[in-house]
N, C-alpha and C positions, 0 to 999 in steps of 0.2 A: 392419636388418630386425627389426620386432616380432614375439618371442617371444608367442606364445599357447598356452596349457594350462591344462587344469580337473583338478580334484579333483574326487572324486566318492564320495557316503557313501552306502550305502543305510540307509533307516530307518521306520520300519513303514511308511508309507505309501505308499512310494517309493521316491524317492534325490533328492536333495539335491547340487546341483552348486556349487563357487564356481570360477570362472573369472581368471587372474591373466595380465595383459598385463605383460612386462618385471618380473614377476615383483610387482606391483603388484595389488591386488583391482581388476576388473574390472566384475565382476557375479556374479549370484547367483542360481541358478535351480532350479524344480522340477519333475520330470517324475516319470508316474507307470512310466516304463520307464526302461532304461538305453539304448535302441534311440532314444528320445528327444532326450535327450543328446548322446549319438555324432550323430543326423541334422541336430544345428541345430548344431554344432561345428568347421563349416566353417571352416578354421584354426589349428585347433589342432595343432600340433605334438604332443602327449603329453595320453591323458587317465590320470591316475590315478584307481584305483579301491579301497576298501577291501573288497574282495572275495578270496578265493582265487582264484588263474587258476592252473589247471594241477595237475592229479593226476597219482601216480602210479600202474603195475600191479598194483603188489602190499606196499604200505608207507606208512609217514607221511614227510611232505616233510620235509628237514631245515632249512627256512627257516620253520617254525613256531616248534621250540623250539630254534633258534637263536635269532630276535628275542626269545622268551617270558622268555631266559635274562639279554638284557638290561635287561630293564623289574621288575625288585624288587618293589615292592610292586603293580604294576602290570600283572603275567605275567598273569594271571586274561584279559586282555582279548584273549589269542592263545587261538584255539584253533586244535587237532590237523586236519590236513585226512586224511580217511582216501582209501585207493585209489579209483581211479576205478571199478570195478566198483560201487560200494557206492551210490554218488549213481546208480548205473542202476536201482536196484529199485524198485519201487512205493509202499512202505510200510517206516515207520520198525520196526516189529519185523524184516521183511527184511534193510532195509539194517544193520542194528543186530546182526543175527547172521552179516552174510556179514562185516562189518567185525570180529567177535571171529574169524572164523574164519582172514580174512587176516594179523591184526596182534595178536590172542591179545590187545586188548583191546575194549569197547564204543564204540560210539558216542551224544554225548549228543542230546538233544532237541531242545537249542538250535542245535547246530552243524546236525540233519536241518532247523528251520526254516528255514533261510536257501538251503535248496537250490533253488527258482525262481529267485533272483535269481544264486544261485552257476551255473548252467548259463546264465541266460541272459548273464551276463557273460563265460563261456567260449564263448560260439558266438559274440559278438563277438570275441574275444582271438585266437580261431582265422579268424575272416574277414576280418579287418582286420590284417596279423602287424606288429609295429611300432608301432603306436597306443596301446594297452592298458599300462599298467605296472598291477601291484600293488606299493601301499604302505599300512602300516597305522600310522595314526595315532598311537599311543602311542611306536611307532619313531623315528617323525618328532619327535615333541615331544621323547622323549628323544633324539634329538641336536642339536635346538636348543637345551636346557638343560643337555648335557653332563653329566648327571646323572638317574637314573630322577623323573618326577613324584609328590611325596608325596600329593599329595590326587586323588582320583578325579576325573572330567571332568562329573560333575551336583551335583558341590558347588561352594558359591561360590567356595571358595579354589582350588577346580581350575580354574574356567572363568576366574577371575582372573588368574591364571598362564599359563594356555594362551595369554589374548587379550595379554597382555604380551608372550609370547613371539614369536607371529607379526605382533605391534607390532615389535618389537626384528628382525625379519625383511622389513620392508620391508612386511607386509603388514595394513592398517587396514582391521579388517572395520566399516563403517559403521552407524547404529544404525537406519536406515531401508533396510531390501532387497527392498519389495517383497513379491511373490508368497512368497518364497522364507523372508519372516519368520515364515513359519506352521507350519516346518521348526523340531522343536525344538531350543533354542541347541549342546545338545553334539556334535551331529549336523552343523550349520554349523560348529562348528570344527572336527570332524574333518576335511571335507570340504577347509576352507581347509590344514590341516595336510597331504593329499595334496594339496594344488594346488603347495603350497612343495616337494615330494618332484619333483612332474613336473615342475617347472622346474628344477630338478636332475638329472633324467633328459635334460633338453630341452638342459642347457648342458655337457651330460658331465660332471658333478662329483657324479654319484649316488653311492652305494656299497650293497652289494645283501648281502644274507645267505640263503643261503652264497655265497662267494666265492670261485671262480666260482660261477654260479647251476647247480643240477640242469637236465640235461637228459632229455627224453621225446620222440621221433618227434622230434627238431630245437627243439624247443619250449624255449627256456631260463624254468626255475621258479625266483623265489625273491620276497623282498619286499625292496624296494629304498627306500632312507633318505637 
């Protein structure tokens, strides 16, 4: 039976999907939701997402700077998921002062941008239980190279390396994809980078940080590689 699973990257526009049969690039898609995605998905076994799924009440996950710890020069690219109270407020000075009050530190700007698409990938993650992995990208490439990546992923030498790496992984991202080619390049390979995590989630040879994963309400949190 054919293994089917997507990756899935959000990125200013959108998110940005690549889809991998038998662990193989499939296709390559873009939608301006993640509700999108999930709806034309039919078959997929696992969709990975590089998104946080799952907060906790009163603390930072410790599958943030657990994975942060193994990416070197490359940590920068994880950030801190604060409590779930904090993603409730209205406004980034709110949420920015109820998060020093819980964790006696701030929250940044860029981490409050990403909260549409961080809630709407959780009310997926919670209606579908099963479907959803998070995996983040830099995780994933450092354990296909077995070593942290030295050059960033919008430099040539990064995106060099990256596309060797999930060459060397069975997986040939094509140089003509359609719709999906108007998705900028570092963004598609993150994407293919979780597609390679959820077929690993998909054939039980994941491994997840922390290990075991946190749990919340039954809910197991971590990011998985």
């Amino acid at each position: 039976m054919s293994i089917q699973v997507i990756g899935v990257d959000a990125y200013a526009l959108g998110w940005v999907g690549v889809e991998l049969r038998d662990g193989a690039f499939g296709r390559a898609v873009l939608a301006s939701t993640l509700y999108e995605i999930v709806a034309g998905s039919s078959g997929a076994a696992v969709i990975g997402v590089d998104i946080p799924l799952g907060m906790l009440p009163d603390r930072w996950r410790a599958a943030d700077t657990l994975a942060a710890d193994q990416l070197g020069p490359r940590r920068g690219s994880v950030f801190r998921v604060p409590p779930r109270a904090v993603w409730m407020e209205a406004d980034f000075a709110a949420a920015n002062r109820l998060c020093r009050e819980l964790t006696g530190a701030g929250l940044s700007r860029q981490s409050w941008a990403l909260r549409p698409k961080l809630l709407e990938a959780n009310a997926i993650w919670e209606r579908h239980p099963g479907l959803l992995f998070e995996a983040h990208p830099e995780v994933s490439f450092r354990t296909m190279a077995g070593e942290p990546l030295p050059f960033a992923k919008k430099t040539w030498s990064g995106q060099t390396r990256r596309r060797e790496l999930l060459a060397r992984n069975g997986i040939v991202l094509p140089d003509q994809l359609g719709p999906a080619g108007q998705a900028p390049p570092d963004d598609i390979l993150d994407a293919a980078a979780v597609a390679w995590t959820a077929h690993r989630v998909a054939t039980n040879t994941a491994l997840s940080y922390p290990s075991p994963p946190e749990e919340d309400n039954g809910s197991k949190i971590a990011i998985y590689y």
